[in-house]
BAFI-3210 file (N, C-alpha, C; in Angstrom, 3 decimals, decimal comma, padded with zeros to 6 digits):
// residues 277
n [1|2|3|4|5|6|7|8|9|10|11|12|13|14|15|16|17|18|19|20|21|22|23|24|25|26|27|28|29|30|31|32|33|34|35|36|37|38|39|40|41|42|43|44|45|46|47|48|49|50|51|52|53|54|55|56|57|58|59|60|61|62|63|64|65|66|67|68|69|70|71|72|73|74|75|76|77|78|79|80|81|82|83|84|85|86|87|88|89|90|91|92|93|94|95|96|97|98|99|100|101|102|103|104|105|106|107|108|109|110|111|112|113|114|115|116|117|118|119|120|121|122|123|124|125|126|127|128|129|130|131|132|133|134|135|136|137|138|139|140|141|142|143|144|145|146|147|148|149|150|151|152|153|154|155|156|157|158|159|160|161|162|163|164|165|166|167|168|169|170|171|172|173|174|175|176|177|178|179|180|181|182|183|184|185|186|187|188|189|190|191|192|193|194|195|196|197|198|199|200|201|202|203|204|205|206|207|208|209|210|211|212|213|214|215|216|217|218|219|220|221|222|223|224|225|226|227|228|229|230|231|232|233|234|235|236|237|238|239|240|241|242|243|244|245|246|247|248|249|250|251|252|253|254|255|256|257|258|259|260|261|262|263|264|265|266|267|268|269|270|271|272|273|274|275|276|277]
n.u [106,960|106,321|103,899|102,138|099,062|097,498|094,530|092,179|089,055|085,778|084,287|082,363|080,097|076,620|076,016|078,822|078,493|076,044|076,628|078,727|077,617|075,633|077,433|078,591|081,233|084,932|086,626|088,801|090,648|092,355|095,332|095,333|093,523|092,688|090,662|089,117|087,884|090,140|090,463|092,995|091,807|091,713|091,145|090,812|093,004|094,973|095,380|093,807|093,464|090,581|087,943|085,771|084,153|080,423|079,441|081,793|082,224|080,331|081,129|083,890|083,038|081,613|083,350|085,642|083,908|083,711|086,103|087,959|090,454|091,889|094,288|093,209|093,558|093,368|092,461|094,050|092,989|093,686|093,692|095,266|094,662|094,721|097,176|099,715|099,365|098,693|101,768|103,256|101,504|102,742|105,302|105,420|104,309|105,239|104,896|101,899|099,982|100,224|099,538|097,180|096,498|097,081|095,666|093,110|093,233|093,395|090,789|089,078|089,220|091,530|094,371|096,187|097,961|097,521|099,216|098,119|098,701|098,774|098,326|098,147|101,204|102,582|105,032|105,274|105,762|108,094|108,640|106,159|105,968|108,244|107,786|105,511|106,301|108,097|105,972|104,198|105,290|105,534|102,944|102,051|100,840|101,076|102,677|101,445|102,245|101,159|102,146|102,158|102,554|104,659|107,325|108,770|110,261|111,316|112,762|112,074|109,259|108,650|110,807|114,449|115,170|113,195|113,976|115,974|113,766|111,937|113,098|113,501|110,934|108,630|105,747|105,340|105,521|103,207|103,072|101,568|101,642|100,266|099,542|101,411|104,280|105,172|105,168|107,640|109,361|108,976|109,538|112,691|113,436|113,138|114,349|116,658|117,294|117,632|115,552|114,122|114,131|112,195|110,463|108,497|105,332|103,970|101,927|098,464|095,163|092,097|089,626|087,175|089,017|090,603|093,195|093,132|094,131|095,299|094,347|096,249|098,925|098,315|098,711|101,599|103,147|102,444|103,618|106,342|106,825|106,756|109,130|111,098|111,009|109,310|107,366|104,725|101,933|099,448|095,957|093,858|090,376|088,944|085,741|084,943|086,082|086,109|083,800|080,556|079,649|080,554|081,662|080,030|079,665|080,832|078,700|077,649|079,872|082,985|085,270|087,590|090,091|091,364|091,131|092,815|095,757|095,753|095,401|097,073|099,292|098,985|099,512|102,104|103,616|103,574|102,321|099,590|099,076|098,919|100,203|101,552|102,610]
n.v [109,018|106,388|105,917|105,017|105,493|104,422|103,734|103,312|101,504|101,138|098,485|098,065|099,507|100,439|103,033|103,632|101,166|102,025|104,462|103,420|101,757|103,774|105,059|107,462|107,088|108,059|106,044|105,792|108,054|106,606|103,856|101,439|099,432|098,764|096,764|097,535|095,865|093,018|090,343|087,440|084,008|080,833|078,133|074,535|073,469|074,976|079,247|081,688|084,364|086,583|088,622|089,821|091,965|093,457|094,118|093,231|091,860|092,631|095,289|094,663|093,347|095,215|097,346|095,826|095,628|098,292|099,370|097,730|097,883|098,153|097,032|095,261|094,841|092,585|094,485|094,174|094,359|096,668|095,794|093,948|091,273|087,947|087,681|086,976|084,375|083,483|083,760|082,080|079,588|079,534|078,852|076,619|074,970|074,362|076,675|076,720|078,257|080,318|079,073|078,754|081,785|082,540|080,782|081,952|084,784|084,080|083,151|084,903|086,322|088,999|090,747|091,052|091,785|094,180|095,030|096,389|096,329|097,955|097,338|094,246|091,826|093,702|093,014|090,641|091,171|091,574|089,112|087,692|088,590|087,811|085,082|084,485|086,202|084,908|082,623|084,303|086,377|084,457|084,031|085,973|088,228|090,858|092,944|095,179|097,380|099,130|101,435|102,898|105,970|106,939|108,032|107,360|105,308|101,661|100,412|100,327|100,357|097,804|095,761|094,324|092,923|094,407|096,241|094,392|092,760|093,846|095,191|092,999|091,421|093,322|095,280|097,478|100,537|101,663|105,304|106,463|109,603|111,310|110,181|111,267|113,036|114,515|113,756|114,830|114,465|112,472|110,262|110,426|109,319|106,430|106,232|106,436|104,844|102,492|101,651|100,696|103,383|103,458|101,673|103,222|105,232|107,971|109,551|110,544|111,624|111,768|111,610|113,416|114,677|114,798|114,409|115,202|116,045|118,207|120,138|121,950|120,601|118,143|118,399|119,177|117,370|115,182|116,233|116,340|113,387|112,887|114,486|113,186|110,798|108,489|105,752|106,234|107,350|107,143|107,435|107,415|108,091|106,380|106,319|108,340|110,908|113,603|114,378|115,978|116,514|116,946|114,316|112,213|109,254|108,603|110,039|112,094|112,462|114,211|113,938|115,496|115,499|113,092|113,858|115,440|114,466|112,743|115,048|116,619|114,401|114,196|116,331|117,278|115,407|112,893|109,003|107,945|104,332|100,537|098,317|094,920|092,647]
n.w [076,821|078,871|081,188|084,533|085,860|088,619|090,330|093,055|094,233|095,893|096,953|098,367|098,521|097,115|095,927|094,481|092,565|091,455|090,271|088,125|086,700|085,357|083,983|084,496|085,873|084,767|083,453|082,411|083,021|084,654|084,612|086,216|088,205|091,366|094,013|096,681|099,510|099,424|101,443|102,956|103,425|104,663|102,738|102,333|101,484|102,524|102,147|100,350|098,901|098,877|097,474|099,136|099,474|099,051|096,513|094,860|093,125|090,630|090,125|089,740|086,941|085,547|085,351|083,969|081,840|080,805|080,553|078,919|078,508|080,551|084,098|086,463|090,013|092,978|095,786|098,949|102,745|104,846|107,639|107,245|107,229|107,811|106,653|107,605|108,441|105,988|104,975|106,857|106,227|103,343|104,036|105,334|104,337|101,399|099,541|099,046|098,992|097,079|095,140|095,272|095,366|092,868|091,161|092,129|091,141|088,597|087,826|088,583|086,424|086,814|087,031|089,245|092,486|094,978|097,509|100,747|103,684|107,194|109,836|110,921|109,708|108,528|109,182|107,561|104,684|103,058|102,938|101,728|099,262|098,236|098,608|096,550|094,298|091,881|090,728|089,946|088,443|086,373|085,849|084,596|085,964|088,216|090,975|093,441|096,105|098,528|100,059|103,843|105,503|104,166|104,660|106,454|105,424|103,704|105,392|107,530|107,672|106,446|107,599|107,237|104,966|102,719|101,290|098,901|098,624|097,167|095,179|093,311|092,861|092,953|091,060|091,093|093,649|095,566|096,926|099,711|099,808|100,791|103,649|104,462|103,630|101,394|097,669|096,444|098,660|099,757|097,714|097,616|099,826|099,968|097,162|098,223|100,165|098,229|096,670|093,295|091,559|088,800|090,163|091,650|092,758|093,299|095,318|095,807|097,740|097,290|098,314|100,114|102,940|106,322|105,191|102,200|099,042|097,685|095,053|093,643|094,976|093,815|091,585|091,041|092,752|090,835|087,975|089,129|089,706|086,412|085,935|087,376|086,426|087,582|088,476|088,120|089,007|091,497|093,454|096,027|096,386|093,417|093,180|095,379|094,695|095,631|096,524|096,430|098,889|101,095|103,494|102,537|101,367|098,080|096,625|094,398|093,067|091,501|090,526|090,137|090,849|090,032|087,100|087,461|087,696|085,323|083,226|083,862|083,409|080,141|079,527|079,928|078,016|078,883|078,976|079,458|080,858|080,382|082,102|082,587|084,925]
ca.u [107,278|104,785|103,376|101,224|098,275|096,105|093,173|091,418|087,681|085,763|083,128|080,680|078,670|076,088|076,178|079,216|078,130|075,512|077,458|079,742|076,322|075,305|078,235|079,024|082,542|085,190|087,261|089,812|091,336|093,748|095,193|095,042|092,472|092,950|089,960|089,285|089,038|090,064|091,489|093,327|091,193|091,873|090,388|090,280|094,127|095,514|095,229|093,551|092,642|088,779|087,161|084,832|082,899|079,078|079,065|082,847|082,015|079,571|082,278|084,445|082,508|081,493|085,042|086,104|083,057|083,608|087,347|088,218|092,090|092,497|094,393|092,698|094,049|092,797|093,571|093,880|092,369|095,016|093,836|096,366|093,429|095,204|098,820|100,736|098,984|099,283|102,783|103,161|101,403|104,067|106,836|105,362|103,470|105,760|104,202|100,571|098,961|100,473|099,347|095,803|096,201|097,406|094,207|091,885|092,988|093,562|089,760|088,094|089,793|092,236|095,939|097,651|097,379|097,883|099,294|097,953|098,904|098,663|098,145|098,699|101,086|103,669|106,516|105,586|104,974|108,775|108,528|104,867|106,041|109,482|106,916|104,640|107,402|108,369|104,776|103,000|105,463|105,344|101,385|101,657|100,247|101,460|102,437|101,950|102,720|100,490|103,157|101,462|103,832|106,442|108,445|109,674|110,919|110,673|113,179|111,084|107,557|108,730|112,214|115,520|114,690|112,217|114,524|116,026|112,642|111,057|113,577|113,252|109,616|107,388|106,469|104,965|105,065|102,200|103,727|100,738|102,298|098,856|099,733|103,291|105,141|105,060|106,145|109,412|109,987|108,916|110,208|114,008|113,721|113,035|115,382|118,314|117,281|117,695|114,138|114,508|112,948|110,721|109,014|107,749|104,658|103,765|100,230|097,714|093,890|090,996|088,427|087,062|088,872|091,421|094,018|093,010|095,460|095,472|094,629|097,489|100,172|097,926|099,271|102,867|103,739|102,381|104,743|107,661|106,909|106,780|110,066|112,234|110,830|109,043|107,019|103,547|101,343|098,043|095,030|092,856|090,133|087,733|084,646|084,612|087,251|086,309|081,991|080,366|078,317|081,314|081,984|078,609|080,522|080,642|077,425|078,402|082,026|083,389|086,398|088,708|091,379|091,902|091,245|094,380|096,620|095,367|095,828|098,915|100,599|098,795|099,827|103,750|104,487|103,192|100,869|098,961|099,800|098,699|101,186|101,042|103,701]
ca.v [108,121|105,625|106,682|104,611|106,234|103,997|104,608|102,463|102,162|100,660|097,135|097,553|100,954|100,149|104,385|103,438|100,400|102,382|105,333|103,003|101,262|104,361|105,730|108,499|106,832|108,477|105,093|106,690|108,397|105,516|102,440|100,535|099,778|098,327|097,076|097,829|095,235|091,143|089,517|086,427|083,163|080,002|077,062|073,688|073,581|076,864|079,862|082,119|085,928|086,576|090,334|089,774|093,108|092,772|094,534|093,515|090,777|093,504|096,239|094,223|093,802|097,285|097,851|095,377|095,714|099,460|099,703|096,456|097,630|098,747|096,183|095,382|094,305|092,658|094,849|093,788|095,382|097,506|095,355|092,614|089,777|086,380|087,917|086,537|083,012|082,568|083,402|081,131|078,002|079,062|078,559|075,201|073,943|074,549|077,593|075,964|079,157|081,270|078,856|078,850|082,653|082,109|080,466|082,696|085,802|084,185|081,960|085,993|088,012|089,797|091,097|091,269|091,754|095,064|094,521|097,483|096,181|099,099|096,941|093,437|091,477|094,447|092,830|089,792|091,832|091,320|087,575|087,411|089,003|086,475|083,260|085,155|086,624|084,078|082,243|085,693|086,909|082,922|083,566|087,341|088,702|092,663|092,539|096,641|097,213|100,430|102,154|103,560|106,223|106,513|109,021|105,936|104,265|100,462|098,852|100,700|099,959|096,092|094,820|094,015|092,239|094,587|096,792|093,732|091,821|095,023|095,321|091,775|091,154|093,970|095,988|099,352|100,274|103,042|105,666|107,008|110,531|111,933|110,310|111,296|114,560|114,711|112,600|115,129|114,262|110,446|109,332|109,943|108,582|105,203|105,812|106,325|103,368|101,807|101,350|101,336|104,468|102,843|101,127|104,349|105,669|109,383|108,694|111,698|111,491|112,498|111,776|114,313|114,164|115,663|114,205|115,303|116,222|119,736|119,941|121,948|119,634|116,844|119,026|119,283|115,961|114,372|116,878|116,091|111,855|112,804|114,494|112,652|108,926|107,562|104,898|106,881|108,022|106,904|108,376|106,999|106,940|107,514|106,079|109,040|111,648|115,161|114,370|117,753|116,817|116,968|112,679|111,460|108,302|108,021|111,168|112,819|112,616|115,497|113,300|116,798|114,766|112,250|114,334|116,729|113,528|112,993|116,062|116,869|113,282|114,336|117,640|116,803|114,302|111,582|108,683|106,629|102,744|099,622|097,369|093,944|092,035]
ca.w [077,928|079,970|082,948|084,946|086,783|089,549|091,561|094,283|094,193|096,912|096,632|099,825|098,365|095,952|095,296|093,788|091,927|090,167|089,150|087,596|085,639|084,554|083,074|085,437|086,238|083,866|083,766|081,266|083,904|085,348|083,985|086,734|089,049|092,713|094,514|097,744|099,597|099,491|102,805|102,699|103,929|105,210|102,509|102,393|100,921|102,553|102,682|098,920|098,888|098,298|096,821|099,973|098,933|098,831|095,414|094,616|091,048|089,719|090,314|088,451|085,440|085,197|084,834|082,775|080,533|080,076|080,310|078,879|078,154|082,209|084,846|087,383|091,472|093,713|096,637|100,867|103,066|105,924|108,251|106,900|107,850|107,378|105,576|107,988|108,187|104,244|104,360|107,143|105,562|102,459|104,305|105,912|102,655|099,722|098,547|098,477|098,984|096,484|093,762|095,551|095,102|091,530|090,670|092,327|090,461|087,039|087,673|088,319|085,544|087,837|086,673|090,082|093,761|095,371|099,587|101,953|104,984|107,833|110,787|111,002|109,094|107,827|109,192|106,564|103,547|102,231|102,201|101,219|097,821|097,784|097,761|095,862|092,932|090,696|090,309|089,769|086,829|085,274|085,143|083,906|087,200|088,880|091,883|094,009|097,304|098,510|101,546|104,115|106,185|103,242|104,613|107,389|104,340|103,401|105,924|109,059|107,487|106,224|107,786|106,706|103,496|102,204|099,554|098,051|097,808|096,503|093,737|092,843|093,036|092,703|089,904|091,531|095,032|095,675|098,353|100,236|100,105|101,955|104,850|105,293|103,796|100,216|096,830|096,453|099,816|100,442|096,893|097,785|101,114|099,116|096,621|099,467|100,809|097,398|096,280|091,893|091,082|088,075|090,901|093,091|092,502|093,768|095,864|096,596|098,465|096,418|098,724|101,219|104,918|106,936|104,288|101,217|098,798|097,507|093,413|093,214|095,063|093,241|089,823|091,612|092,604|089,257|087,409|090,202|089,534|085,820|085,533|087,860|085,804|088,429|087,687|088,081|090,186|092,189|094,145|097,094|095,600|092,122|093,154|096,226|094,418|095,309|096,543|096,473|100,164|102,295|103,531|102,159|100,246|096,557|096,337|093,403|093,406|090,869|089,760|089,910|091,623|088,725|086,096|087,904|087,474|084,046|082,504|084,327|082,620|079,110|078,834|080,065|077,121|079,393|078,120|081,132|080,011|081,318|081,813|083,252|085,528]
c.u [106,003|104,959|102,144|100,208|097,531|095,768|092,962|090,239|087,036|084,235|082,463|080,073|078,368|076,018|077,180|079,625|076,943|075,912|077,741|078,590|075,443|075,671|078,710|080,935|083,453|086,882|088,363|091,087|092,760|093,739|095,259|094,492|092,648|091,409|089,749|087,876|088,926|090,671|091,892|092,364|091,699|090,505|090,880|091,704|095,159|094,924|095,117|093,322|091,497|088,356|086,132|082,922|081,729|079,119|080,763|083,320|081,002|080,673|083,276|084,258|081,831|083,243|085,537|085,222|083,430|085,210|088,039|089,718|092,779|093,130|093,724|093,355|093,433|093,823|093,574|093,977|093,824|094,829|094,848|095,916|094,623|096,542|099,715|100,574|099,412|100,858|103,395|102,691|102,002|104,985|106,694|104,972|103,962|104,783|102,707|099,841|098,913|100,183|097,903|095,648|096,020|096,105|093,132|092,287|092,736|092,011|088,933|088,471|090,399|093,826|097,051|096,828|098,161|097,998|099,235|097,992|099,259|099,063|099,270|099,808|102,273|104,501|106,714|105,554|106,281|108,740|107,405|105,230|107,334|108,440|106,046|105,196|107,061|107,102|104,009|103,771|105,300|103,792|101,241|101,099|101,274|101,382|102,742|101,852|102,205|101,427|102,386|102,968|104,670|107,484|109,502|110,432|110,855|111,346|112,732|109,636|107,955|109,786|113,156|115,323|114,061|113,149|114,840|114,411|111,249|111,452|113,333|111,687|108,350|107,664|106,150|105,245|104,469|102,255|102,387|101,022|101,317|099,118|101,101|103,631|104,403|105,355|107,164|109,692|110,308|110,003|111,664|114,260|113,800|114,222|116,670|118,616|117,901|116,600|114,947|113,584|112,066|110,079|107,967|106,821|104,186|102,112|099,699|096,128|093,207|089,685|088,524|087,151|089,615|093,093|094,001|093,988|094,781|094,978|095,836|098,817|100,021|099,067|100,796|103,747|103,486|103,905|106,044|107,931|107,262|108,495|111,475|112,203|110,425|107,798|105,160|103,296|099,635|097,462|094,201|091,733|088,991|086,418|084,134|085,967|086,021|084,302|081,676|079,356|079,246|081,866|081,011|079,764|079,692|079,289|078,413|079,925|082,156|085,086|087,768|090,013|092,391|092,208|092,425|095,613|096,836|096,036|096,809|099,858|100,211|099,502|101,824|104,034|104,306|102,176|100,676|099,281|099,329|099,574|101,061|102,696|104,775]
c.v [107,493|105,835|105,665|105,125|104,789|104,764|103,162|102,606|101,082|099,270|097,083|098,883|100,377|101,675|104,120|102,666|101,088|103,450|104,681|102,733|102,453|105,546|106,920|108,384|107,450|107,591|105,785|107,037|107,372|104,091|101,223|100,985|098,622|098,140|096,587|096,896|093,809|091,140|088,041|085,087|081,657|078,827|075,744|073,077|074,645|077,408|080,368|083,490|086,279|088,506|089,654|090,690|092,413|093,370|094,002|092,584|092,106|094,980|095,906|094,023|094,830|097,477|097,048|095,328|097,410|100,489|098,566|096,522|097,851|097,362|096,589|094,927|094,153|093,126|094,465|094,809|095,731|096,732|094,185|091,210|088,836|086,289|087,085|085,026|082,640|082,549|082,247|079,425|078,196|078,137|077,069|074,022|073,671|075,288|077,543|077,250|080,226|080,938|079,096|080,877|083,041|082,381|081,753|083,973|085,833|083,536|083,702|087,155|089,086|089,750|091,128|091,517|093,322|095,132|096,006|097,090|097,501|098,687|095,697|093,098|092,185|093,890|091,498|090,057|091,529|089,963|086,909|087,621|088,407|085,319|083,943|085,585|086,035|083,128|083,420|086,095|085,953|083,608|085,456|088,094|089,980|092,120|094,367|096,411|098,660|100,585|102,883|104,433|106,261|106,674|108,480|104,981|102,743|099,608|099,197|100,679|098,213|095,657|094,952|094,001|093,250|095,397|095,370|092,961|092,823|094,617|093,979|091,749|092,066|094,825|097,570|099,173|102,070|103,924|106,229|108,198|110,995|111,629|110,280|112,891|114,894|113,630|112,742|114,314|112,766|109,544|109,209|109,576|106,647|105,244|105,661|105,656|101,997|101,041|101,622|102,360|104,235|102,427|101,850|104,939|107,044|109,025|110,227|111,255|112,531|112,272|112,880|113,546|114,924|115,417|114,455|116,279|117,793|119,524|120,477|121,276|118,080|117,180|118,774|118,325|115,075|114,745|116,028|114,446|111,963|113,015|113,928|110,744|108,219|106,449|105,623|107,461|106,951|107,932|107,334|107,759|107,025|107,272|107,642|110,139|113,404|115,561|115,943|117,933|115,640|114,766|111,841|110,473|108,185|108,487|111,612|113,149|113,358|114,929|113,890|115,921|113,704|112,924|115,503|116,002|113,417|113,462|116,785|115,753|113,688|115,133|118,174|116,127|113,050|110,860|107,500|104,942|102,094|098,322|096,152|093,162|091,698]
c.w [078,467|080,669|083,568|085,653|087,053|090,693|092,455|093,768|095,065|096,144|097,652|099,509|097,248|094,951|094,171|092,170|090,656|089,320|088,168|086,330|084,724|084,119|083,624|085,743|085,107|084,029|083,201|082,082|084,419|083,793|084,403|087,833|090,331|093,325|095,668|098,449|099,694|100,864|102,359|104,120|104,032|104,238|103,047|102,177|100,684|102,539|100,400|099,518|097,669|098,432|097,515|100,114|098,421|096,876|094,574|093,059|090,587|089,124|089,641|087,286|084,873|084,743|083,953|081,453|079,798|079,741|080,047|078,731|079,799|082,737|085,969|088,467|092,248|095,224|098,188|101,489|104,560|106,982|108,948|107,742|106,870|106,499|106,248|108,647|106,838|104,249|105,684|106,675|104,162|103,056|104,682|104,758|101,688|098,962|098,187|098,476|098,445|095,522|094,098|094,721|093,493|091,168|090,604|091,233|089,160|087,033|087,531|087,302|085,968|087,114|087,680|091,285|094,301|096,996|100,037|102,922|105,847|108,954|110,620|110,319|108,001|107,517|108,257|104,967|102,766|101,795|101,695|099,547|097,372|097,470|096,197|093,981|092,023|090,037|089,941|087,954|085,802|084,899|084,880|084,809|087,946|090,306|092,760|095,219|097,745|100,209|102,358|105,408|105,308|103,953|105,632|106,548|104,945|104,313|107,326|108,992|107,269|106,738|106,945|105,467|102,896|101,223|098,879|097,685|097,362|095,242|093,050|092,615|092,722|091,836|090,439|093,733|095,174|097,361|098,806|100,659|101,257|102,939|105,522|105,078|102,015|099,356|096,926|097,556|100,291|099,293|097,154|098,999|100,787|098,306|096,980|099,555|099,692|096,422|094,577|091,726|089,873|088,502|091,732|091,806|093,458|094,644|096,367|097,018|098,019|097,437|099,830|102,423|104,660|106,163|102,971|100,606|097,866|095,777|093,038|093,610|094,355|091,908|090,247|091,747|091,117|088,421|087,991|089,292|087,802|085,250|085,769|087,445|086,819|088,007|087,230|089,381|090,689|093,366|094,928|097,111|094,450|092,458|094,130|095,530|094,532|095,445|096,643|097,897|100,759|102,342|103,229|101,082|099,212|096,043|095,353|093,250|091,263|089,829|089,771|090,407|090,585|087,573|086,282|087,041|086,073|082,915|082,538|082,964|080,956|078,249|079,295|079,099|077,640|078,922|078,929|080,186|081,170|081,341|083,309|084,417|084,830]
res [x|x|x|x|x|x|x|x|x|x|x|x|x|x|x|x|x|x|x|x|x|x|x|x|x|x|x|x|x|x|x|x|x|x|x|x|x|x|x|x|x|x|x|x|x|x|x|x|x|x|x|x|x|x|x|x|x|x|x|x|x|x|x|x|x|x|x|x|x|x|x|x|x|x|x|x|x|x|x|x|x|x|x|x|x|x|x|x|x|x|x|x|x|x|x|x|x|x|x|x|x|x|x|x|x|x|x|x|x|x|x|x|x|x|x|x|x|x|x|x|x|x|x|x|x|x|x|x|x|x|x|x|x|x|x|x|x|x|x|x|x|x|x|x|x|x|x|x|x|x|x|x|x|x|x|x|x|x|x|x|x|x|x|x|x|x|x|x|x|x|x|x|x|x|x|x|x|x|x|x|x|x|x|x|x|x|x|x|x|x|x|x|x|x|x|x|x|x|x|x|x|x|x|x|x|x|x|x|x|x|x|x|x|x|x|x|x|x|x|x|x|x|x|x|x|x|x|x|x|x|x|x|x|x|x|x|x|x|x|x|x|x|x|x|x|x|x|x|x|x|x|x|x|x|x|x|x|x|x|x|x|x|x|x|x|x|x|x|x|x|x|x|x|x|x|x|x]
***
């Protein structure tokens, strides 16, 4: 069976930037990669989303030079800067800012857009991914949806709309189990709701804090996502997975968190896959 595994990895530490340059990163691990983070901006002809990160083009070709079969996302940052302007100048423009987005991802070698909205901007997240849909799968483009809170499910984190323009429109949606209950627990609160279960992804927290996800419920939920067909799993986040000096970002990070996921989907009959929109 395919299994998807993504990670996050962050573009404002250069720590992380040189791991990556000198081979320390153990890309392998996932098959798609989210990066942390773009905001949506206000050009000249709408509204585009920009990988703002000081290190966030080098970070990309580290990764695509050394994992050239991985997808990559560009991902937004929780703040949900300018989400609910772009989908505003959709609705007023005829879509002008979903082809702007178009562009930008297919002009930097990008596979898809990954929405973390936290803050601002939630309550537009179902119709951001209606304009958004049907131009993203035309140009081969992923479209994930990272949940924060699962266990509130999708029509008390996004509105009305948000199961049908899930099922329609997106291809993963990454539950942030860490900051809720569990996967067992969050994934059938989604699927109640009517979420398709090929689109849920199981989500655990590899970096060191007060959320970090256990290796063995990391091992647990993988299993869980593996046997009940969910679409995969993801982790927050490889560049900082598991540092050995406490919250020092992206110091020796130990990887244990990925390589749980990993070797969990390997050694189940599972085989990580990168699959595109």
């Amino acid at each position: 069976m395919s299994f998807e595994i993504a990670t996050w990895h962050d573009t404002w530490n250069s720590t992380g930037l040189d791991n990556l340059a000198q081979g320390k990163v153990p890309l392998h691990y996932a098959s798609r990669y989210n990066l942390a983070f773009g905001v949506f901006v206000l050009g000249a002809n709408g509204y585009t989303i920009d990988l703002n990160g000081q290190y966030a083009g080098q970070i990309l070709n580290q990764i695509r030079m050394q994992a050239p079969g991985v997808l990559i996302y560009a991902g937004t940052d929780p703040g949900g800067t300018g989400l609910s302007a772009t989908v505003a100048d959709n609705r007023q423009n005829n879509n002008r800012s979903t082809g702007n987005i178009v562009t930008y991802l297919q002009n930097q070698g990008l596979n898809g857009i990954a929405i973390d909205a936290e803050e601002d901007g939630m309550g537009d997240v179902a119709e951001l991914v209606t304009q958004l849909g049907p131009s993203f799968k035309a140009a081969g483009l992923g479209i994930a949806v990272s949940a924060p809170w699962p266990s509130n499910g999708p029509v008390a984190l996004y509105g009305e709309a948000a199961v049908e323009a899930i099922n329609q429109h997106v291809d993963a949606v990454e539950l942030q189990d860490y900051s809720s209950e569990s996967t067992p627990t969050d994934a059938m609160v989604w699927i109640h709701a009517g979420i398709q279960t090929d689109i849920l992804m199981g989500g655990v927290c590899t970096e060191n804090s007060n959320v970090q996800t256990s290796l063995e419920d990391t091992a647990d939920w993988t299993l869980y996502a593996l046997k009940n067909q969910l679409r995969g799993m993801f982790s927050w986040r490889l560049d900082n997975d598991h540092g050995l000096h406490d919250q020092e970002e992206d110091v020796d990070p130990t990887f244990t968190g990925a390589k749980t996921i990993y070797d969990t989907v390997q050694g189940n009959g599972g085989e990580a896959f990168a699959k595109g929109g």
